[in-house]
Structure formats: C-alpha cells, structure tokens
N, C-alpha and C positions, 0 to 999 in steps of 0.2 A: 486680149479682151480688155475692153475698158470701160467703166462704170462711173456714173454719175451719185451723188448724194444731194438730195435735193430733200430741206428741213423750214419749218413754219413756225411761228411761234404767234403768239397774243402783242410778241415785245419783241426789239431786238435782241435783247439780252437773253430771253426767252429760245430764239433760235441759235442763238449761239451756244446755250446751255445743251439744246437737242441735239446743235453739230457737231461736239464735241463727245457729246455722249457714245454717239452713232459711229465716228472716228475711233472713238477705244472700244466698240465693239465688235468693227472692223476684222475677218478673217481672213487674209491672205494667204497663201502657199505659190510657191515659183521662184518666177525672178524678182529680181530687188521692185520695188514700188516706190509712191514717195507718197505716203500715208502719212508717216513723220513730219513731210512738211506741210500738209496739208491739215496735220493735227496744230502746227505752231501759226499758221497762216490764220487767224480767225476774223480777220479783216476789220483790225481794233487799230489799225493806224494813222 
C-alpha cells in the first residue's frame, strides 16, 4: 500500500514547515519505508 502526502501553505516555507511536521507524525508498521528519506528530501536544493 502506498500513500501520498499532499500539504499547502500561505508560503513555501510555510508548506514545507506543514511537510515536515506531517513526515514526523507519520505512523508506519511493516516493512522498511523510506520516510527518512522523504523527511531529508524537502526539495530545498
């Protein structure tokens, strides 16, 4: 199964602040994920 996260903000910084929040509230159980990288990926490059 596979999920999307889809976050809005006023600002970019503003969405980025929601993505991240949303990423460490993230509950997973199973097999491995890549959460982790999708926490470090904030598309700041």
């Amino acid at each position: 199964m596979m999920a999307k996260l889809i976050v809005t903000g006023a600002s970019r910084e503003q969405a980025i602040a929601r993505a991240r929040r949303a990423l460490a509230e993230f509950n997973i159980a199973g097999r491995s994920q890549c959460i982790a990288f999708s926490s470090r990926n904030d598309g700041t490059s």
